[in-house]
N, CA, C and O atoms as a GROMACS GRO file, in nm:
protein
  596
    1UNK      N    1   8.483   0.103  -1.933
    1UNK     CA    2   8.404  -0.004  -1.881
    1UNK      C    3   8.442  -0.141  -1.935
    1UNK      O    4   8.353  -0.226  -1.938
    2UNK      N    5   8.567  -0.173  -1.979
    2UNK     CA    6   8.596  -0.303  -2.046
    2UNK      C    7   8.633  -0.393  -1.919
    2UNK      O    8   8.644  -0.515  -1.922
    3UNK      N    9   8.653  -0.297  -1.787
    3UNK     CA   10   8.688  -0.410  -1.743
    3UNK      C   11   8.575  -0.490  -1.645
    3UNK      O   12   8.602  -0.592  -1.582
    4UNK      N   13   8.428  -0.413  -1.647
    4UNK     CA   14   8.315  -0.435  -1.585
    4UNK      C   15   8.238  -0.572  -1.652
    4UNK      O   16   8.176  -0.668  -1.607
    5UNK      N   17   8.287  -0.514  -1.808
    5UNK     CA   18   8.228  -0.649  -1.946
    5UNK      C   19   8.292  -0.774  -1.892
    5UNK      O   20   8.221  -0.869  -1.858
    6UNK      N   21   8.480  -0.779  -1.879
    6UNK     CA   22   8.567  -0.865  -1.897
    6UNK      C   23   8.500  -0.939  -1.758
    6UNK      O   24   8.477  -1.059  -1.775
    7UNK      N   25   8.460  -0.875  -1.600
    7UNK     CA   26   8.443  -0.983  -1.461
    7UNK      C   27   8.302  -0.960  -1.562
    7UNK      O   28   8.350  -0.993  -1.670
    8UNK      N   29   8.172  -0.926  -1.588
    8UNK     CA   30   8.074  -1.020  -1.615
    8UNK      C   31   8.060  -1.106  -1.700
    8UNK      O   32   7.966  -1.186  -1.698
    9UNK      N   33   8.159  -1.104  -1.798
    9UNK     CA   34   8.160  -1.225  -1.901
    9UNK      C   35   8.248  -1.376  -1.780
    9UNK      O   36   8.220  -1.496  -1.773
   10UNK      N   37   8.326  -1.318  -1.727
   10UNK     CA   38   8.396  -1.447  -1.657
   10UNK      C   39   8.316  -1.487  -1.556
   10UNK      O   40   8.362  -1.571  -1.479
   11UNK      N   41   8.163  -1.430  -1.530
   11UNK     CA   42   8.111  -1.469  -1.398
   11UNK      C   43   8.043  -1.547  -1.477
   11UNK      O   44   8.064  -1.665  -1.448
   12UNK      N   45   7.957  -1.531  -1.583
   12UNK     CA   46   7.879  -1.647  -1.680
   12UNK      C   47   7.952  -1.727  -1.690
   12UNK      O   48   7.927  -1.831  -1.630
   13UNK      N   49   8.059  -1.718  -1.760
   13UNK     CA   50   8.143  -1.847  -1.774
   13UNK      C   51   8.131  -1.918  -1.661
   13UNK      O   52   8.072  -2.025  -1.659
   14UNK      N   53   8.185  -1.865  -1.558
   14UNK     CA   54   8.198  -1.983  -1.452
   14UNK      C   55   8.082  -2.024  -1.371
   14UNK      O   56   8.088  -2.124  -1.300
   15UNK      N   57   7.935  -1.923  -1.383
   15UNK     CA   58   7.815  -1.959  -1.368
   15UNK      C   59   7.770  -2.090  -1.479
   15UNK      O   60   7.714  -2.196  -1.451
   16UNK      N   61   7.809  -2.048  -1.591
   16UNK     CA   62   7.747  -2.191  -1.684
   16UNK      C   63   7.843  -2.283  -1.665
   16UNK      O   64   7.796  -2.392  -1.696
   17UNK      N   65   7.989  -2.295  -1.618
   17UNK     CA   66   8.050  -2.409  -1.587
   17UNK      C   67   7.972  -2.489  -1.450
   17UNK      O   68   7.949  -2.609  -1.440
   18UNK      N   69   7.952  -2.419  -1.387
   18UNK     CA   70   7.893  -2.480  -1.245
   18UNK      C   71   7.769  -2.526  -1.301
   18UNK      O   72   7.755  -2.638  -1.251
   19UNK      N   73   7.673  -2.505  -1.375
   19UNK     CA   74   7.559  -2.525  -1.380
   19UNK      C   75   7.559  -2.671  -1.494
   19UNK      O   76   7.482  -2.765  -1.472
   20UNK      N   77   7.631  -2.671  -1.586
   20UNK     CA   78   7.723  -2.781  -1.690
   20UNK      C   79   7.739  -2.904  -1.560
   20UNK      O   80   7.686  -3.012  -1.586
   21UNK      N   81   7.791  -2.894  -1.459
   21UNK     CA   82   7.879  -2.975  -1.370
   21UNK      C   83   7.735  -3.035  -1.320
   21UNK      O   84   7.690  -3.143  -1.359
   22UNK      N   85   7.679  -2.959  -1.242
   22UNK     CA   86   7.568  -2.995  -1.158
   22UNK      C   87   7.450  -3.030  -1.217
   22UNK      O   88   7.362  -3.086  -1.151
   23UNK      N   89   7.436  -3.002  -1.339
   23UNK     CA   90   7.376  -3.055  -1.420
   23UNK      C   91   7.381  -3.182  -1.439
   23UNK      O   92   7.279  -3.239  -1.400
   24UNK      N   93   7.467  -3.254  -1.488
   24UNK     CA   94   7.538  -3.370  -1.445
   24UNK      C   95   7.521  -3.465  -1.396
   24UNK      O   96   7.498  -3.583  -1.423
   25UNK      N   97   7.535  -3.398  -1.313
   25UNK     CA   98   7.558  -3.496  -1.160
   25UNK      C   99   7.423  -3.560  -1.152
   25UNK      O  100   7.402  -3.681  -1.153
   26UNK      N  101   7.293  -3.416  -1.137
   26UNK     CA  102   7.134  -3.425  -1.086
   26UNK      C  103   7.117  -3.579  -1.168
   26UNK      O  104   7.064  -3.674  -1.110
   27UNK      N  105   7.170  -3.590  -1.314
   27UNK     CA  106   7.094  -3.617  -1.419
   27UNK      C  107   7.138  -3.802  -1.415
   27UNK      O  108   7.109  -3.887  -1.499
   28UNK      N  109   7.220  -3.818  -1.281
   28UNK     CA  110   7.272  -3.962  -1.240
   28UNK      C  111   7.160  -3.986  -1.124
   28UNK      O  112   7.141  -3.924  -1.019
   29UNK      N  113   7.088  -4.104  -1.183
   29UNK     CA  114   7.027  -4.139  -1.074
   29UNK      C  115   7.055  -4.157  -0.930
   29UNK      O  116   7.163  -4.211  -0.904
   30UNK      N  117   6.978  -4.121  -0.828
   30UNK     CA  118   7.096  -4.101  -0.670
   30UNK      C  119   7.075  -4.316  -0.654
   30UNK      O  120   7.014  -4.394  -0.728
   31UNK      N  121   7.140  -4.338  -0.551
   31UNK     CA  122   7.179  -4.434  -0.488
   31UNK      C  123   7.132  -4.427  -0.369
   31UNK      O  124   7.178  -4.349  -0.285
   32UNK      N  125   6.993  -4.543  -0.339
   32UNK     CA  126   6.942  -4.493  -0.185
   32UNK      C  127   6.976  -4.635  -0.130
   32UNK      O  128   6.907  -4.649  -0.030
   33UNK      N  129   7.037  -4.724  -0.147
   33UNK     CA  130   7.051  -4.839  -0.108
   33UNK      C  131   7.117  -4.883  -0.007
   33UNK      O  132   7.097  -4.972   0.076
   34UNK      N  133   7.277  -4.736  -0.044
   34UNK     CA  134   7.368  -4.772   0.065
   34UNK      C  135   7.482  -4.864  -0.026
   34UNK      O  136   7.585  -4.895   0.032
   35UNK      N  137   7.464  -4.904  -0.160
   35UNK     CA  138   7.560  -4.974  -0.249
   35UNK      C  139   7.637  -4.890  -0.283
   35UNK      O  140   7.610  -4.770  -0.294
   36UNK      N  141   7.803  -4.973  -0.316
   36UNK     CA  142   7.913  -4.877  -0.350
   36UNK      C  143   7.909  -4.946  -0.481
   36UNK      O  144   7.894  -5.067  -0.494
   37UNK      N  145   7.927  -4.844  -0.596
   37UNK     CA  146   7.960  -4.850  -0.726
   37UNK      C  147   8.109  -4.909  -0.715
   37UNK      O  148   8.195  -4.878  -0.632
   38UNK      N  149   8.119  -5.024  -0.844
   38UNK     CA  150   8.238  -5.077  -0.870
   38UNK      C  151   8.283  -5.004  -0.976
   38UNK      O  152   8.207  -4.965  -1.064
   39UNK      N  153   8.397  -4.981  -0.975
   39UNK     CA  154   8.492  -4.944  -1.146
   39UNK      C  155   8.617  -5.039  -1.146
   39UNK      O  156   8.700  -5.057  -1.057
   40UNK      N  157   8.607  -5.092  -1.264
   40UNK     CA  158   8.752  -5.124  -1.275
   40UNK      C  159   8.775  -5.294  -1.271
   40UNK      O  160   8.880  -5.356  -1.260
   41UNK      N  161   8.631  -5.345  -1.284
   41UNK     CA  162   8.630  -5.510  -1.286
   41UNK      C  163   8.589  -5.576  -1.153
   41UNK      O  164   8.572  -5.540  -1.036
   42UNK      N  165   8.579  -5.705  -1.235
   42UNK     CA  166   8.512  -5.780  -1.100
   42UNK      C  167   8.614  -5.808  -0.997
   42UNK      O  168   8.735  -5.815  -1.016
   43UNK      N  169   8.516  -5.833  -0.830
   43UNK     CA  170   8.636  -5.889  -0.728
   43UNK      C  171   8.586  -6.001  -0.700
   43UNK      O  172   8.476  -6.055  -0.687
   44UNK      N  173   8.720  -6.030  -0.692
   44UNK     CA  174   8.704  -6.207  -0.690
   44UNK      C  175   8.612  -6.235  -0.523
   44UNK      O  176   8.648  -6.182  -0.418
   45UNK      N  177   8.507  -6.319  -0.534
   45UNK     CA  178   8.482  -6.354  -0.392
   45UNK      C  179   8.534  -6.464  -0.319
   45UNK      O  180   8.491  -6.477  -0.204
   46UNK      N  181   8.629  -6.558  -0.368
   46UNK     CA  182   8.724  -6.680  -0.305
   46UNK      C  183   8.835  -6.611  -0.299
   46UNK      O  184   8.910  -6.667  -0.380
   47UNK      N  185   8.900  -6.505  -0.244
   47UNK     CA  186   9.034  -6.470  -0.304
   47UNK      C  187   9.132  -6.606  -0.252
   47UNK      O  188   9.106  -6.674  -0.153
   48UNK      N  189   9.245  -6.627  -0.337
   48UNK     CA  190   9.365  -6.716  -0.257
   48UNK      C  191   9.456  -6.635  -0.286
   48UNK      O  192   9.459  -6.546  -0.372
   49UNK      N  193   9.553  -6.676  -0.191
   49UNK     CA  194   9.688  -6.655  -0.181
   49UNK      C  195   9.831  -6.687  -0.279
   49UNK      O  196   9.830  -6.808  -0.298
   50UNK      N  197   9.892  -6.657  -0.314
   50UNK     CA  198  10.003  -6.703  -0.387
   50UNK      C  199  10.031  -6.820  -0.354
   50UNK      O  200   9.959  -6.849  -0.259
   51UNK      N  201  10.141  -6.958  -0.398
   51UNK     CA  202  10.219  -7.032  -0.257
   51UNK      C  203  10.341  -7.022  -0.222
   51UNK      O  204  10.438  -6.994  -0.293
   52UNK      N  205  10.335  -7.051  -0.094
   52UNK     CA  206  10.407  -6.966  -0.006
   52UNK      C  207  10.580  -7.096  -0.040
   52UNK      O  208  10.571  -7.219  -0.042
   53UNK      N  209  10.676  -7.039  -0.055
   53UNK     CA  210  10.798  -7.089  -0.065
   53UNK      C  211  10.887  -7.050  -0.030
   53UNK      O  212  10.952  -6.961  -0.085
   54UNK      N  213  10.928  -7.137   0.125
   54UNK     CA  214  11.029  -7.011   0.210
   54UNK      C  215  11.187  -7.111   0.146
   54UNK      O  216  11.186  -7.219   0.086
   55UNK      N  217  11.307  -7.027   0.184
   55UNK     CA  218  11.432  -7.136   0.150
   55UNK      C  219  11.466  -7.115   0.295
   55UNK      O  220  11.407  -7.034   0.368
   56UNK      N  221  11.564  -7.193   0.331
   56UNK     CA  222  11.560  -7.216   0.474
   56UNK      C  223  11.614  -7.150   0.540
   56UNK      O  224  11.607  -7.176   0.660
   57UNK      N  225  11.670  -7.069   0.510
   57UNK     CA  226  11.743  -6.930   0.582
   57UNK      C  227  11.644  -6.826   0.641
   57UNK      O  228  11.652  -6.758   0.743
   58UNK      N  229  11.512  -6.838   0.508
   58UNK     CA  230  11.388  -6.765   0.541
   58UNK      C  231  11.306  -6.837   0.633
   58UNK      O  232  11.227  -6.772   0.701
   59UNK      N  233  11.313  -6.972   0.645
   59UNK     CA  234  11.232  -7.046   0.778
   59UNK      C  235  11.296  -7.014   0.906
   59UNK      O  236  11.237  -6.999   1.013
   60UNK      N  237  11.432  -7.006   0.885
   60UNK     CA  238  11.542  -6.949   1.026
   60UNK      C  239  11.503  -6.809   1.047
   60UNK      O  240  11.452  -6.769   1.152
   61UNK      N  241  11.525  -6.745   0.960
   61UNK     CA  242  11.430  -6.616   0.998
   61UNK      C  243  11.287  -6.581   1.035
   61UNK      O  244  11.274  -6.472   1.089
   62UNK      N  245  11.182  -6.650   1.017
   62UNK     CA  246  11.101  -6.673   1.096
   62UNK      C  247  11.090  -6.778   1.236
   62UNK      O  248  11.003  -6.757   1.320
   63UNK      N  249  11.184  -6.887   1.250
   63UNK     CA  250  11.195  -6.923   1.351
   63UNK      C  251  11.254  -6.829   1.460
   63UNK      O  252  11.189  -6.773   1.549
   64UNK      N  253  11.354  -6.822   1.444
   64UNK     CA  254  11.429  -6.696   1.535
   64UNK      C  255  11.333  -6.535   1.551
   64UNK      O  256  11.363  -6.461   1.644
   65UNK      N  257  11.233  -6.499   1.464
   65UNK     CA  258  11.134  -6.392   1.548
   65UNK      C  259  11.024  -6.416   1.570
   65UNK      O  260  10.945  -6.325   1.598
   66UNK      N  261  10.985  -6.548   1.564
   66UNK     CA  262  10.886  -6.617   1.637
   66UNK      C  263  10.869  -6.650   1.775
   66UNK      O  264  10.766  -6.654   1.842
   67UNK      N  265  11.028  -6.682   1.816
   67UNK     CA  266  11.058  -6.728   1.905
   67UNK      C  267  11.084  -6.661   1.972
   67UNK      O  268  11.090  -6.700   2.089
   68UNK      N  269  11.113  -6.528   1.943
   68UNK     CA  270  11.137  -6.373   2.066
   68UNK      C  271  11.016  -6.331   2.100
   68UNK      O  272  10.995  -6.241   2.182
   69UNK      N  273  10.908  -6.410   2.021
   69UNK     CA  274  10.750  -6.321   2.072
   69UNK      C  275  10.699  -6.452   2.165
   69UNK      O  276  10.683  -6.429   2.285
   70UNK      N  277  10.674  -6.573   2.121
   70UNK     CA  278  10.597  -6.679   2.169
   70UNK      C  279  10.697  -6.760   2.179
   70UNK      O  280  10.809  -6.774   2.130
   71UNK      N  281  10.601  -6.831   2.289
   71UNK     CA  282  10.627  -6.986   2.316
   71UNK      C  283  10.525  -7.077   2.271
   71UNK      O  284  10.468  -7.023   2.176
   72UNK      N  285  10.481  -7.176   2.292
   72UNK     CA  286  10.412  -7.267   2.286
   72UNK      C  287  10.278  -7.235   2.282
   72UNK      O  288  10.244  -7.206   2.396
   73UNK      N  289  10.158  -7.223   2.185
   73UNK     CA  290  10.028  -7.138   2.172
   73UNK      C  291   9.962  -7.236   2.245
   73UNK      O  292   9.978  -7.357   2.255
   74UNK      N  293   9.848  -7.123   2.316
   74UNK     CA  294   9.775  -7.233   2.412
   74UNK      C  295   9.588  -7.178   2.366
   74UNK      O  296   9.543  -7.064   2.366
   75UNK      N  297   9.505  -7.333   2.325
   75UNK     CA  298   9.410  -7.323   2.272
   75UNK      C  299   9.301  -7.264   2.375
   75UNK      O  300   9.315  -7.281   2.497
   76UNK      N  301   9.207  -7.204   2.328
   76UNK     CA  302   9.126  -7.204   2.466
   76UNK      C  303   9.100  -7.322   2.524
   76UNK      O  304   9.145  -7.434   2.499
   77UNK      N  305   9.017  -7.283   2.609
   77UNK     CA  306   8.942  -7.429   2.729
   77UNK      C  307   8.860  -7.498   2.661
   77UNK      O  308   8.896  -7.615   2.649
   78UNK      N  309   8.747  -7.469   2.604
   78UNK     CA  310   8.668  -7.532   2.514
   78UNK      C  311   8.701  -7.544   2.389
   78UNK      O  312   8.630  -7.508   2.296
   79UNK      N  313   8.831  -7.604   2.378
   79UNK     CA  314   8.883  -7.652   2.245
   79UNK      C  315   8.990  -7.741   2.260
   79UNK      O  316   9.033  -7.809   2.167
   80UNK      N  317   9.059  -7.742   2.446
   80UNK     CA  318   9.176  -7.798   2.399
   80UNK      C  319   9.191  -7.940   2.355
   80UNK      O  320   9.274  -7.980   2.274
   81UNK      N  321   9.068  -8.039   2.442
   81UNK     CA  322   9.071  -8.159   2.426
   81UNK      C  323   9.149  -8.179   2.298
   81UNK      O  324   9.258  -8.236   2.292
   82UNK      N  325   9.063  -8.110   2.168
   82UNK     CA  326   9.036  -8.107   2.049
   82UNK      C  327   9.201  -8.109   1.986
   82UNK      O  328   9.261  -8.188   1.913
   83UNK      N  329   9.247  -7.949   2.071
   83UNK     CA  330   9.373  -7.978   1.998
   83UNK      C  331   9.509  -8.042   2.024
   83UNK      O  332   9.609  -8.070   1.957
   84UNK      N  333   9.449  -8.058   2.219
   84UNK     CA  334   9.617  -8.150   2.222
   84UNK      C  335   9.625  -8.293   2.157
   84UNK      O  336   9.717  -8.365   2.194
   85UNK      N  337   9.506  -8.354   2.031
   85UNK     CA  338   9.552  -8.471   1.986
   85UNK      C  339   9.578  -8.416   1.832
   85UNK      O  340   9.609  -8.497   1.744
   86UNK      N  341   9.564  -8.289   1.807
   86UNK     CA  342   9.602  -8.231   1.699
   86UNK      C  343   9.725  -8.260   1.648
   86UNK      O  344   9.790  -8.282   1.750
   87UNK      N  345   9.830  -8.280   1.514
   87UNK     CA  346   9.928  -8.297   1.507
   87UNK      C  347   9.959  -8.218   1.348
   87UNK      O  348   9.931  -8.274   1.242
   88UNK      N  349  10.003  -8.122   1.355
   88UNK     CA  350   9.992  -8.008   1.245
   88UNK      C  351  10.054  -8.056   1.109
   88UNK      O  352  10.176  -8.061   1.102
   89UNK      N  353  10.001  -8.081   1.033
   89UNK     CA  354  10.067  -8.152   0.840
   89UNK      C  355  10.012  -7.998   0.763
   89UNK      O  356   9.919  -7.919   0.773
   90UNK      N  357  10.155  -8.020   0.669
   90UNK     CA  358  10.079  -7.938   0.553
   90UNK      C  359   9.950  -7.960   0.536
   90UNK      O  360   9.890  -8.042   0.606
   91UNK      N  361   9.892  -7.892   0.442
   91UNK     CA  362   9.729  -7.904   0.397
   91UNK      C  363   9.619  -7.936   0.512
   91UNK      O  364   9.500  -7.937   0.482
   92UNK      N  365   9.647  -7.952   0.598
   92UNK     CA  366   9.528  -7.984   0.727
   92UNK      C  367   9.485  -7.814   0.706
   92UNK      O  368   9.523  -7.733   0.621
   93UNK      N  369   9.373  -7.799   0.844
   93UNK     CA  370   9.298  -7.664   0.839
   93UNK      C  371   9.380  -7.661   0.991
   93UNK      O  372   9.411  -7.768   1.045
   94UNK      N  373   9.415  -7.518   1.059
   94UNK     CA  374   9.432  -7.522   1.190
   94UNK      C  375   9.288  -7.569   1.252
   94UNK      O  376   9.186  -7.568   1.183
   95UNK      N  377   9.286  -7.609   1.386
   95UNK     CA  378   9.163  -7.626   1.407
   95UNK      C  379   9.112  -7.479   1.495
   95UNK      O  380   9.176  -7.381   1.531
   96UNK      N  381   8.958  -7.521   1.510
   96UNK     CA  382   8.926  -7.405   1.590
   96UNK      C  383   8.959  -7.408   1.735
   96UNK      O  384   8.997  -7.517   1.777
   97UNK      N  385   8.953  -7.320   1.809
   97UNK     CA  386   9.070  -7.321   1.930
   97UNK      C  387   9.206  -7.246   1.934
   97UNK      O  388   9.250  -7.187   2.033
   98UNK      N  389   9.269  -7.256   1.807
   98UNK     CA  390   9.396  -7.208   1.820
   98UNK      C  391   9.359  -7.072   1.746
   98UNK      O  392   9.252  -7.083   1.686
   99UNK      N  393   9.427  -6.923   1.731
   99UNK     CA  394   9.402  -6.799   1.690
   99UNK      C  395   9.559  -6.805   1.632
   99UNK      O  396   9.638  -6.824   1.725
  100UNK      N  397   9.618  -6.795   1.511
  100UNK     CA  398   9.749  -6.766   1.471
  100UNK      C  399   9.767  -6.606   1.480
  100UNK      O  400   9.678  -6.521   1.487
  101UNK      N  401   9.881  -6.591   1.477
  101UNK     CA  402   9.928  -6.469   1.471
  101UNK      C  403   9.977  -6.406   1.382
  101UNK      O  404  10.044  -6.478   1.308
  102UNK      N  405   9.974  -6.286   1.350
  102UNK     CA  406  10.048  -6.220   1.242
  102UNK      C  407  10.158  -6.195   1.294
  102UNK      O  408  10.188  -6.151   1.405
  103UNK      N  409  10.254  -6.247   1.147
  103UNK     CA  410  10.405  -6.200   1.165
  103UNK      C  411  10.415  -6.050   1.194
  103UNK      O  412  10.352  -5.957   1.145
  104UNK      N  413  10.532  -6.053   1.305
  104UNK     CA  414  10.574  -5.905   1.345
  104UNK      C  415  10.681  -5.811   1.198
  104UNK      O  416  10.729  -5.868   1.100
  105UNK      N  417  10.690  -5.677   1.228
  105UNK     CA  418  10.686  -5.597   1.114
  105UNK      C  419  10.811  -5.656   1.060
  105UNK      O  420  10.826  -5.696   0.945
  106UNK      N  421  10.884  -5.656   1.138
  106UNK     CA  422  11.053  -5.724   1.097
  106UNK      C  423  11.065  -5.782   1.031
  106UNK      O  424  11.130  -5.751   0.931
  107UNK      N  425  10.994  -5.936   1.050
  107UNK     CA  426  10.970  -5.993   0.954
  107UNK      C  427  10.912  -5.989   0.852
  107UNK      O  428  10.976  -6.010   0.749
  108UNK      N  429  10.796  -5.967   0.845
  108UNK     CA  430  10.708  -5.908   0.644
  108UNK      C  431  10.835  -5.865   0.614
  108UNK      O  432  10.902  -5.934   0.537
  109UNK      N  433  10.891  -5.744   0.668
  109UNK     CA  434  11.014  -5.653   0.571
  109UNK      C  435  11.086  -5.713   0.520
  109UNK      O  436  11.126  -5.682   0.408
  110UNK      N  437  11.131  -5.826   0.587
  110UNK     CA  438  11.235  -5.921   0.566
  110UNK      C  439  11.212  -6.002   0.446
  110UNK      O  440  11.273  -6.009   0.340
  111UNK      N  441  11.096  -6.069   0.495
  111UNK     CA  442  11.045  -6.167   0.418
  111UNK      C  443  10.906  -6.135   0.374
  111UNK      O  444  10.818  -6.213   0.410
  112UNK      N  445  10.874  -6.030   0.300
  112UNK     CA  446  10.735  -5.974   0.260
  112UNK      C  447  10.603  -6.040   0.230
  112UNK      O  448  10.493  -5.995   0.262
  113UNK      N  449  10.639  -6.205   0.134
  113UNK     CA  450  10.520  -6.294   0.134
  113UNK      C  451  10.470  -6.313   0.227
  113UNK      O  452  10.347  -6.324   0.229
  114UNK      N  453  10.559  -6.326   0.360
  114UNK     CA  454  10.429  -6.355   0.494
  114UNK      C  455  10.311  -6.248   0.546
  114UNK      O  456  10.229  -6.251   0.638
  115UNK      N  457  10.335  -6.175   0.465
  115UNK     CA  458  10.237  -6.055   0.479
  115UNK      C  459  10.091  -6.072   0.525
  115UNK      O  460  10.034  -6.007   0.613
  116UNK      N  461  10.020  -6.220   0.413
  116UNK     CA  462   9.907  -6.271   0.415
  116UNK      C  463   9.934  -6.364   0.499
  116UNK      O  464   9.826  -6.412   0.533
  117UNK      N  465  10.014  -6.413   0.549
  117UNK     CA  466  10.033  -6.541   0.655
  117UNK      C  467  10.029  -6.524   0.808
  117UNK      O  468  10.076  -6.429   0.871
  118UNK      N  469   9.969  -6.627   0.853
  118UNK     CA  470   9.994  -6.584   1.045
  118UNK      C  471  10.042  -6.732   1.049
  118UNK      O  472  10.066  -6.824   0.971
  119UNK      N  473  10.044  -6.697   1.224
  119UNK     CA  474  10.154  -6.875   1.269
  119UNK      C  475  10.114  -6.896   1.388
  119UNK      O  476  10.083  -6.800   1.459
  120UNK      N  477  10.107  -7.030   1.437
  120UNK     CA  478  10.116  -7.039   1.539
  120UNK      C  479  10.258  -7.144   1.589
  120UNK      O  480  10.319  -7.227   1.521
  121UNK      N  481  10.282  -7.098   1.745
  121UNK     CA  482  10.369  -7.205   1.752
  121UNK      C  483  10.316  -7.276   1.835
  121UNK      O  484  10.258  -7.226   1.932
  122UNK      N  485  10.325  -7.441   1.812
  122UNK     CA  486  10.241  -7.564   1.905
  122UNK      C  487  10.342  -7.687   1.858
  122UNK      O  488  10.386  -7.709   1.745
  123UNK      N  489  10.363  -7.753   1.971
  123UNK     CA  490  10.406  -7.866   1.983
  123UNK      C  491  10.581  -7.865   1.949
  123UNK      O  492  10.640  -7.951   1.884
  124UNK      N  493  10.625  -7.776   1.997
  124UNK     CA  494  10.767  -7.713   1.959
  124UNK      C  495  10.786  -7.753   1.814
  124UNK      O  496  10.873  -7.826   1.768
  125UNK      N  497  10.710  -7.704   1.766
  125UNK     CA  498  10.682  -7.682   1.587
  125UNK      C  499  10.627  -7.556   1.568
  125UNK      O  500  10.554  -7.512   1.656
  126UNK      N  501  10.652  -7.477   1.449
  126UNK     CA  502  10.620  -7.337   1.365
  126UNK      C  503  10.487  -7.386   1.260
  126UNK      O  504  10.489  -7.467   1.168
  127UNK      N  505  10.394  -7.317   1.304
  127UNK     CA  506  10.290  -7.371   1.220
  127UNK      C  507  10.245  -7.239   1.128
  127UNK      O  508  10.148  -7.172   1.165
  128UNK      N  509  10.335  -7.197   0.981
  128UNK     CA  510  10.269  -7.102   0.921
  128UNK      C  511  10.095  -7.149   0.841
  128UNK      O  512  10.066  -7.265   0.813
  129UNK      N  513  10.014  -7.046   0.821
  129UNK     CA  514   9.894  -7.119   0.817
  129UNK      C  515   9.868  -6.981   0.722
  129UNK      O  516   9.920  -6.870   0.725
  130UNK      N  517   9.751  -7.049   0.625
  130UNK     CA  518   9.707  -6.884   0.526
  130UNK      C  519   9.606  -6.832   0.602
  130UNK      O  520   9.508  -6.892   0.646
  131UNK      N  521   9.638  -6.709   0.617
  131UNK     CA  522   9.556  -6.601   0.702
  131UNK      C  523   9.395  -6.594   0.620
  131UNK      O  524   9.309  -6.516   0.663
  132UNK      N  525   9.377  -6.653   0.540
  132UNK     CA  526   9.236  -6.636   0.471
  132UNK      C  527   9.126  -6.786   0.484
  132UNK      O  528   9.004  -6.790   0.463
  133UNK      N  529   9.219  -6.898   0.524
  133UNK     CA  530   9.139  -7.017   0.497
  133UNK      C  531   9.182  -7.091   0.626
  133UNK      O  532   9.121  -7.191   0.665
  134UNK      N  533   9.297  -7.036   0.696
  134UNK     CA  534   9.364  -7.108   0.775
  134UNK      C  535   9.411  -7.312   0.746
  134UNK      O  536   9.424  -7.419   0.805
  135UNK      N  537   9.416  -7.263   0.650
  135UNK     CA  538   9.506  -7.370   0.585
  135UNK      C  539   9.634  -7.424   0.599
  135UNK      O  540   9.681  -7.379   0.494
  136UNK      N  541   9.737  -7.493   0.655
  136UNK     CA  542   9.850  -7.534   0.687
  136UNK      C  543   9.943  -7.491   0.589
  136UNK      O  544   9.943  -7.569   0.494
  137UNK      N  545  10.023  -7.395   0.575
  137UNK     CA  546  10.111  -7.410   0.394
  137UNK      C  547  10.249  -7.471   0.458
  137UNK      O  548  10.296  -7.552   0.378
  138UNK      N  549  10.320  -7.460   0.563
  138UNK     CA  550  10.464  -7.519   0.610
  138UNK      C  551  10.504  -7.498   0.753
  138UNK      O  552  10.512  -7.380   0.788
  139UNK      N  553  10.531  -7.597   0.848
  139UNK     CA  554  10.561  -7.656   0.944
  139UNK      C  555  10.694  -7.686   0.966
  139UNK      O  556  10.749  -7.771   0.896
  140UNK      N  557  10.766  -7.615   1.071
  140UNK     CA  558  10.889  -7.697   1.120
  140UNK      C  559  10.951  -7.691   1.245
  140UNK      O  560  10.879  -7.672   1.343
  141UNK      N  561  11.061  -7.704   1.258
  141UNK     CA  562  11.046  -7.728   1.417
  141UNK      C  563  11.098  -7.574   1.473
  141UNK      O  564  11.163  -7.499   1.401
  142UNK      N  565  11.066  -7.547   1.586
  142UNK     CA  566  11.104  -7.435   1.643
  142UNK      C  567  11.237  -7.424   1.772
  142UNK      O  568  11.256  -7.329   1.848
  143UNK      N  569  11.315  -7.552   1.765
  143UNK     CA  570  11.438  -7.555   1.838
  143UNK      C  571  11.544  -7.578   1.747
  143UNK      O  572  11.641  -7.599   1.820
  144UNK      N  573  11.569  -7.583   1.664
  144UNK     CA  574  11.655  -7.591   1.568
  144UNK      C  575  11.639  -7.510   1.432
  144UNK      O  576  11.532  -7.464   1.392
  145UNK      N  577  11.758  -7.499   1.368
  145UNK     CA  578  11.753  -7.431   1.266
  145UNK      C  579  11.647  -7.510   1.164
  145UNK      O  580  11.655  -7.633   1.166
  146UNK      N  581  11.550  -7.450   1.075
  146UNK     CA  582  11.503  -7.465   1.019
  146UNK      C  583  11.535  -7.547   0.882
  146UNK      O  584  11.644  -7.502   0.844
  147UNK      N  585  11.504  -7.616   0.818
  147UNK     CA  586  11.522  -7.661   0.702
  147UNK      C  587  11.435  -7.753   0.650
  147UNK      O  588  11.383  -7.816   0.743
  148UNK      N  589  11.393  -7.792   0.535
  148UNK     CA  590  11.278  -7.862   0.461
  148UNK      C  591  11.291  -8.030   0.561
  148UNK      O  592  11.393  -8.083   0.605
  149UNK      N  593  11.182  -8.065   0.566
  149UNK     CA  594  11.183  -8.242   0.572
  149UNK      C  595  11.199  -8.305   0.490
  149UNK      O  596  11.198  -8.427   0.506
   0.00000   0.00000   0.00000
């Protein structure tokens, strides 16, 4: 009969492991709120972005697969007044009216920082903008090769 002893000693065991576990658990107050527990530190609630610093080979590379998707972005109706006197500078906000786009996959791969970035193109100009604040970070033209002003 040693081996009748050996499965009822291993069924306690793993009866008082389960009961150890669930024990436990009961002994954590439940959560009726619908709140998710944080671990691991605070999250930021302004997040920003890195800044964005293309060299101009990387602006040619986003000009050239910008330009295989879009042409010229067109604002809605109840906005355009607004934006055809628009004239896109670093640091401006896009305005409302225009929706930028996220770079296609090719590009992130290419150039991975644009990851957080979308664009629009307006006024035969490349308007990259931060996908979180829609903030202007760099502008250039979209018929020519790219390079700083």
């Amino acid at each position: 009969m040693p081996t009748r002893t050996l499965i009822s000693r291993s069924l306690i065991a793993s009866a008082t492991a389960f009961l150890v576990v669930t024990g436990a658990v009961a002994q954590q107050p439940a959560r009726t709120d619908g709140a998710v527990q944080q671990h691991g530190g605070a999250v930021p609630q302004n997040p920003t972005l890195p800044p964005l610093t293309l060299s101009d080979p990387q602006r040619e590379q986003v000009r050239l697969a910008v330009l295989t998707r879009h042409n010229d972005t067109e604002a809605d109706k109840s906005h355009a007044a607004k934006v055809k006197d628009f004239i896109p500078r670093t640091g401006e906000k896009l305005p409302t009216g225009l929706d930028p786009d996220g770079f296609p996959d090719p590009i992130v791969t290419q150039v991975p920082q644009l990851r957080d970035y979308a664009y629009v193109v307006i006024k035969d100009q490349v308007v990259i903008v931060n996908g979180l604040t829609r903030e202007i970070v760099d502008v250039f033209p979209d018929n020519k090769p790219a390079t700083r002003s």
